[in-house]
N, C-alpha and C positions, 0 to 999 in steps of 0.2 A: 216374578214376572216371567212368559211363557215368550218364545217367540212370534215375532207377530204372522209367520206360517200357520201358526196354532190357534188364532184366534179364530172361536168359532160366533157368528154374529148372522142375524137375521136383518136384513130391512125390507122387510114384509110392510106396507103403506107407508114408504119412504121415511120410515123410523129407522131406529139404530138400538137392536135389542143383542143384548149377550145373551148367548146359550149356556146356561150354569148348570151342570152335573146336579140334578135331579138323585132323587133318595136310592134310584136304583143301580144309581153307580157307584153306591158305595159298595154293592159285589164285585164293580169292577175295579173298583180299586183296593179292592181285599186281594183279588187274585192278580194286580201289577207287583203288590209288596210282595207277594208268596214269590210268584215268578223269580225277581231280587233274591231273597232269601235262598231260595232254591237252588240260586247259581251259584252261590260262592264256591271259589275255587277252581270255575271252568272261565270260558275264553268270551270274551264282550263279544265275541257275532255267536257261539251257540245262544247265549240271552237274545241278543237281537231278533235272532229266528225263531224264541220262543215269544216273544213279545210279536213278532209279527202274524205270527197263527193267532194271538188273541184280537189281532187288530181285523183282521179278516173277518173272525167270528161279532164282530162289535161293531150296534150302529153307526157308530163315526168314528174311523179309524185316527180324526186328531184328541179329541178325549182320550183317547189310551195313550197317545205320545205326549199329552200334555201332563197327564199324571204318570207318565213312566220319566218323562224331563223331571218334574218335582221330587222322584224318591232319588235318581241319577244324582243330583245332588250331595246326596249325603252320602254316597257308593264311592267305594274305592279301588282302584285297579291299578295293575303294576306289572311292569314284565317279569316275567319269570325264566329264566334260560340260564343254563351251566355256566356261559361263555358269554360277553358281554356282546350284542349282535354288532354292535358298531365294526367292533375288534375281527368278530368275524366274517363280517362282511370285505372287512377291509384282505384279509388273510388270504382269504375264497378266490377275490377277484385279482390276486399278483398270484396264485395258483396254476388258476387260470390261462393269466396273461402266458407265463412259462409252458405251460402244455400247447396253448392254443387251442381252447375249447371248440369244436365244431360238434362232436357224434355226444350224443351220451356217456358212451362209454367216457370219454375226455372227461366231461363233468364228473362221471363218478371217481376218475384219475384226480381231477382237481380237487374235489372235498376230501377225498383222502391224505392227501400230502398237505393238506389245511387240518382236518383234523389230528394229524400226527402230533402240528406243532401243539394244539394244547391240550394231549392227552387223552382222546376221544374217537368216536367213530367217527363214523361219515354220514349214517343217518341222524345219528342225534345232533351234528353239526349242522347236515341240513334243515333241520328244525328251529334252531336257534335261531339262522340267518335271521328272519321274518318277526322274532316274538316280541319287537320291543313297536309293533306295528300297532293298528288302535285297533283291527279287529281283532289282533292274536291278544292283547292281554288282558291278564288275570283280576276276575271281580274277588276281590279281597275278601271285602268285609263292605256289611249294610247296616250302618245306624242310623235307621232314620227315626224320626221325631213322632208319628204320624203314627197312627193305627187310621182305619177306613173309612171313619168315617171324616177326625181330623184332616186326612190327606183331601179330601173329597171339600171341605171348607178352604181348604189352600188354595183348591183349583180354582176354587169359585173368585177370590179373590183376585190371585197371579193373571187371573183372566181380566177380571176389572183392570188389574194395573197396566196390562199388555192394553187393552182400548185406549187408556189414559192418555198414551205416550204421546197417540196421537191429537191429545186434546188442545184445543187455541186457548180456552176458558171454561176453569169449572167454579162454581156459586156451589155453596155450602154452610148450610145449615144443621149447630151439631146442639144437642142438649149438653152438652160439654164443651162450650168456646174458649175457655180459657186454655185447654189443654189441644185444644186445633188451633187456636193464631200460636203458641208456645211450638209446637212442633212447627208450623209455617216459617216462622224467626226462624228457630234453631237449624230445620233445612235450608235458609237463605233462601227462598220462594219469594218470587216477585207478587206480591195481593195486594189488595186494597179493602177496608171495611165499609162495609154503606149498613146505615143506618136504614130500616124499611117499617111498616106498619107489624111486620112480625116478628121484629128483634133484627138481631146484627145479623147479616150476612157477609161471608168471607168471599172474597173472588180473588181466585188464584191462576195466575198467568201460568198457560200449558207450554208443554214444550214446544210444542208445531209452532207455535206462535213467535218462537226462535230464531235468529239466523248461525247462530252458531252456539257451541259446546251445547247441542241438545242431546248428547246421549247422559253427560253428566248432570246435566239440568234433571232429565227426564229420569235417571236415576232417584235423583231426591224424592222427585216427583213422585213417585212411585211409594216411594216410602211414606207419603203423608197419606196415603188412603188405610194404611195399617193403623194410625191414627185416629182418622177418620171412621173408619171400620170398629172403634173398640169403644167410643160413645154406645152410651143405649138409646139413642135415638139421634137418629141422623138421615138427610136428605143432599143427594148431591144433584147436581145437572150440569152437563158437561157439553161443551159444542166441540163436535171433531169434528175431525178437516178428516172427508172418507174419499181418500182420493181425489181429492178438488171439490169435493161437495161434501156442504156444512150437514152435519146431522147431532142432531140431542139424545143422549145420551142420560137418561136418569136412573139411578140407584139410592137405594133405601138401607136401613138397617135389616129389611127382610131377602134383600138380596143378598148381602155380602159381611160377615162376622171375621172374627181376628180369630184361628183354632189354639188351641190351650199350650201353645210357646210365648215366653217372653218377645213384645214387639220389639222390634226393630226401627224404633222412632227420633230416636236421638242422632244429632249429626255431632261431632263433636265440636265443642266451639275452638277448642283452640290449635286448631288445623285452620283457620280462617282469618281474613283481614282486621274481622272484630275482636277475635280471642289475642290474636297478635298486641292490638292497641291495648287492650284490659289488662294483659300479663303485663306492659310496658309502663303503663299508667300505676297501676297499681305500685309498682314498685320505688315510684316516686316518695310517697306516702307524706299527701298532701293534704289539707284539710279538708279534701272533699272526696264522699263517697260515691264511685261509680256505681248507679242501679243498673243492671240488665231488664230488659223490657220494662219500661215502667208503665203507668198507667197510661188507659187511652186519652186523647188529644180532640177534642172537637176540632172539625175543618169543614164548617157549613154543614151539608146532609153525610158528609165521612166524616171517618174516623184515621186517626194515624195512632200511631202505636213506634212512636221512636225505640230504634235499638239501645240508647241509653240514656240515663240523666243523672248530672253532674247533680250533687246535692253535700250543699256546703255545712260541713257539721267541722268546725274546728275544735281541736282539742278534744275530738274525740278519736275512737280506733278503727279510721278509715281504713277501706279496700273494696273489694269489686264483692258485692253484693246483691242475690235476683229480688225482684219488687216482692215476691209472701214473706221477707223478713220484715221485721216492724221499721218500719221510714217514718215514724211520727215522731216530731220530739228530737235535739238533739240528749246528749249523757251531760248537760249541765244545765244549770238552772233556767234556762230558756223553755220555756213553753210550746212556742210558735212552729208550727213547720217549718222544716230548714227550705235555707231557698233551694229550688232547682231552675238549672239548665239543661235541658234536653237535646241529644244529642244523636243525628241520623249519618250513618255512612252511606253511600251512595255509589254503587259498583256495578255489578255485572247487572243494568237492566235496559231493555229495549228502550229506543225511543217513544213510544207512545205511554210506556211506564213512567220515562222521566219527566213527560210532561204532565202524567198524571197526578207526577209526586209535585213538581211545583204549583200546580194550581192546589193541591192542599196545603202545601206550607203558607201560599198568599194568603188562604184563608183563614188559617191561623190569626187566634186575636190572644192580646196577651198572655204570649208564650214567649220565653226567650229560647230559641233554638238556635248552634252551629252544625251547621252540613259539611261531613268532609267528601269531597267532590271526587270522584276518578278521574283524570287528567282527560283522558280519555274520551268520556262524553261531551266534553266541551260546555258544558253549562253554568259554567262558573258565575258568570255576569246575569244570566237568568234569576239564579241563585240569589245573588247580592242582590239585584233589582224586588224582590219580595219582602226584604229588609232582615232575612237571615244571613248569618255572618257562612262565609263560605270561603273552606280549606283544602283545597288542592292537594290532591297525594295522586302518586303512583306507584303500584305495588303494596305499601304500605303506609299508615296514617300517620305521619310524624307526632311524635308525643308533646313536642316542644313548639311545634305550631299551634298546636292543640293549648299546650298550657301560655301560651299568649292569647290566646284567646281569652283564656278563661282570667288573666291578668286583670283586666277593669273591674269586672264583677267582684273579684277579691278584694281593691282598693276600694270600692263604693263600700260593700259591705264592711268591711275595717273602720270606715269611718265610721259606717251607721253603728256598728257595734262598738265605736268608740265612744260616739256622740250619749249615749244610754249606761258609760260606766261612770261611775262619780269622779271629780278629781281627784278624791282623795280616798286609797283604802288602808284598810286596819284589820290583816286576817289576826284570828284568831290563832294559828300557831306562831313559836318561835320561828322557828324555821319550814319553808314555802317556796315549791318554785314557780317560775312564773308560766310554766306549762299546766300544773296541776291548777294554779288560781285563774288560768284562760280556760279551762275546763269546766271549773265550777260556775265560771259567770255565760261559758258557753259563747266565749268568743276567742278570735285568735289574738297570738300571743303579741302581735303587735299591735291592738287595741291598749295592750297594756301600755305601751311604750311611756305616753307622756303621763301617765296618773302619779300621784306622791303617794311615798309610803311612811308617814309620820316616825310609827312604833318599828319601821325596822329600816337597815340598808339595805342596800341592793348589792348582793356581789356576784358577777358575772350576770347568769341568768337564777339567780336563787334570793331571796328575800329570807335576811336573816335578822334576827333581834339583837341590840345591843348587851344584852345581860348572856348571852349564846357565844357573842365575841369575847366578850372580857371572860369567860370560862374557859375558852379556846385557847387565850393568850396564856394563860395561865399552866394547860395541861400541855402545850408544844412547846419546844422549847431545842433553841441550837442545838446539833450532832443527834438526836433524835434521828432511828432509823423512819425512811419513808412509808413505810410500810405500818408501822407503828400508829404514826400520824393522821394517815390516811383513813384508818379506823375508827379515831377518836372524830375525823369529821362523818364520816359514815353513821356514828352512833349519834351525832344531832342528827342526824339525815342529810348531809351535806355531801351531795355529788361530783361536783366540780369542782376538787383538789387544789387546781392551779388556782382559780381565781382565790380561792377563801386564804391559800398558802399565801397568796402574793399580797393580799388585804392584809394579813395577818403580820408580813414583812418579814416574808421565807422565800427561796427559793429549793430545790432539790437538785443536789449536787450527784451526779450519777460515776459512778465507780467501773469505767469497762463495762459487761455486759453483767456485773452486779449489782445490789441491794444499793437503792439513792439512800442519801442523807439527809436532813433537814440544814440548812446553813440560810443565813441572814443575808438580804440580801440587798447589795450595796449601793 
């Protein structure tokens, strides 16, 4: 993005057109890189003054500072000076103070008895003062990215994103939607989906349309037209605010491309409110899997596209996973799509966003959704009045509000998944825990709770056969080391030590911080 000094823009019939570096400025911006190149080693205002003799010779002297801003970038400068200037400045001026600088000649007395201290003259002293100044330092080194004609695709671009900033609303139409609402999410962009006669259209709230953090807003913002820009076919239209008067702004894929660097499209999620809740959730490791954007949502003529859905796969290997992983099906014998609850957080968005958002969730027809609310906007009871369950946070989502929430739906579910298991089962191994047999029937393990198990007992949470026991009692046995024992249950596959020890009528007698023992126990 350029500054908005640099935007070069016509409203020639009350239109709003950018000026985009045409094919001829790729000489000129062959001879800005040279210029760069050229200087390493010399002083940011000799460059400056050479950059300015091309601005002079060049139709529009912001085209040359807008692509000399883009290579500036990747340039590096540094002061360069014997003596650090602070130091000597500092040195100079109590020099100085002791002479009482009035003539010249004084001055040349005071950098001398300065220079003295660190070993130096007095002209090279006085050179130093100044060097750590922005015109006096040194252009190091220039890696830029860009040969001339890339550079020349950059501007085109930095120039769309510099109009953007000041965009209220832009409508966007991509041959690639999924990877434009994905980047919308991921920047936290306040949009909305409408369905129209010609497919989905995106409309993403500008930053002008802001009352506040619009430079960070407009940042993001910024960033989704790189996005936007690297579809092969794409249509934007944008309404700026050009100084108090609304103008449209349209751009095409023949306007504006992404030049041959890796974009710059991903925000990170776990720098955010969302990423915060997902790492916290996640780490519960509960029977239900967190989706990141799941699918879209009808709401009348829109679309929503909640940031998450809760999807209950018990006894499987739950965690925070995006919707292109396979969601069908849980890992046991269950067929049925697991259920979900969808899940929106509701943070930094304008008023006229959040009543946007409620009239889509009203519209909502069977969906079960919770909204966690920002304390903030006060829309708590709006919320609830829609008949979506609505969770107050500030700063961040409480996990444990969240997972009462999500409490009834477990118990309904538990029944239901109770109600469909027989009362009586008979696995097929000896030995069975009741996690791995709530797996295979693909419900959680307290479905199991009241069913019988004929062909075996129940010890702790493991289901063992009685011909398993009498072999056990057999092969443990008093003063047996613990360790010993603990093997022999291991090799039926028996996990939980204490319960089977304690079934078996043992206890483990422990030795200071040595080897326990097997003993009976009383």
């Amino acid at each position: 993005m350029l500054t908005k000094d640099l935007l070069r823009v016509s409203r020639a019939g009350g239109g709003y057109h950018l000026q985009f570096a045409d094919a001829d400025a790729e000489r000129l911006a062959a001879r800005v890189l040279g210029i760069y190149q050229g200087h390493v080693g010399e002083s940011r205002g000799t460059l400056v003054a050479a950059l300015t003799d091309v601005e002079r010779e060049a139709d529009d002297f912001k085209l040359v500072r807008g692509l000399a801003k883009l290579v500036e970038r990747e340039a590096t400068f540094g002061t360069q000076a014997l003596v650090d200037p602070v130091r000597a400045r500092r040195r100079v001026f109590e020099a100085a103070a002791d002479v009482g600088v009035v003539t010249e000649a004084e001055r040349q007395q005071a950098l001398s008895e300065a220079a003295d201290h660190f070993g130096t003259d007095a002209e090279t002293l006085a050179d130093t003062l100044y060097a750590d100044r922005d015109s006096r330092q040194i252009l190091t080194d220039v890696d830029s990215r860009w040969g001339p004609a890339e550079l020349r695709t950059q501007y085109d671009l930095s120039l769309a994103q510099t109009a953007l900033f000041d965009a209220t609303e832009v409508r966007v139409r991509s041959s690639d939607p999924k990877a434009l609402v994905s980047a919308v999410k991921r920047l936290r962009l306040m949009y909305e989906i409408r369905q129209t006669a010609n497919g989905r259209e995106v409309i993403v709230t500008g930053p002008d349309a802001l009352f506040s953090n619009t430079r960070r807003y407009g940042t993001r913002f910024a960033r989704l037209l790189r996005t936007v820009a690297a579809a092969s076919e794409w249509e934007l239209t944008a309404t700026i605010d050009d100084r108090g008067t609304e103008r449209e702004l349209t751009l095409s894929d023949a306007d504006v491309s992404v030049p041959g660097v890796e974009p710059v499209t991903e925000v990170s999620y776990d720098s955010g409110v969302e990423a915060d809740f997902a790492g916290r959730f996640a780490a519960l490791d509960l029977d239900w899997d967190l989706i990141r954007e799941p699918e879209p949502l009808a709401a009348g003529e829109h679309v929503i596209i909640p940031d998450f859905a809760f999807e209950w796969r018990p006894g499987a290997d739950t965690g925070v996973r995006d919707t292109g992983r396979s969601g069908g099906g849980s890992d046991g014998a269950a067929s049925d799509a697991p259920f979900r609850i969808f899940f929106e957080i509701m943070g930094f968005w304008t008023p006229e966003y959040v009543e946007k958002k409620l009239t889509r969730l009203d519209a909502l027809e069977d969906v079960e959704m919770l909204v966690a609310v920002d304390e903030s906007l006060g829309v708590g009871d709006e919320i609830e009045a829609t008949e979506t369950r609505a969770i107050p946070y500030a700063g961040t989502v409480s996990v444990k509000d969240v997972r009462d929430a999500l409490r009834p739906y477990e118990e309904r579910l538990v029944r239901e998944s109770a109600a469909e298991i027989p009362d009586e089962l008979r696995p097929d191994a000896d030995v069975t825990s009741l996690a791995d047999l709530a797996a295979e029937y693909g419900v959680s393990e307290d479905a199991l709770e009241d069913v019988a198990y004929p062909d075996h007992e129940r010890v702790g949470r493991t289901l063992v056969s009685p011909a398993v026991l009498d072999d056990l009692a057999e092969e443990i046995e008093p003063g047996m080391a613990y360790e010993a024992a603990s093997n022999r249950l291991a090799d039926y596959g028996i996990e939980d030590d204490s319960a089977a020890l304690a079934r078996l009528g043992y206890r483990v007698a422990w030795e200071g911080l040595g080897e326990g023992t097997i003993r009976p126990r009383e």
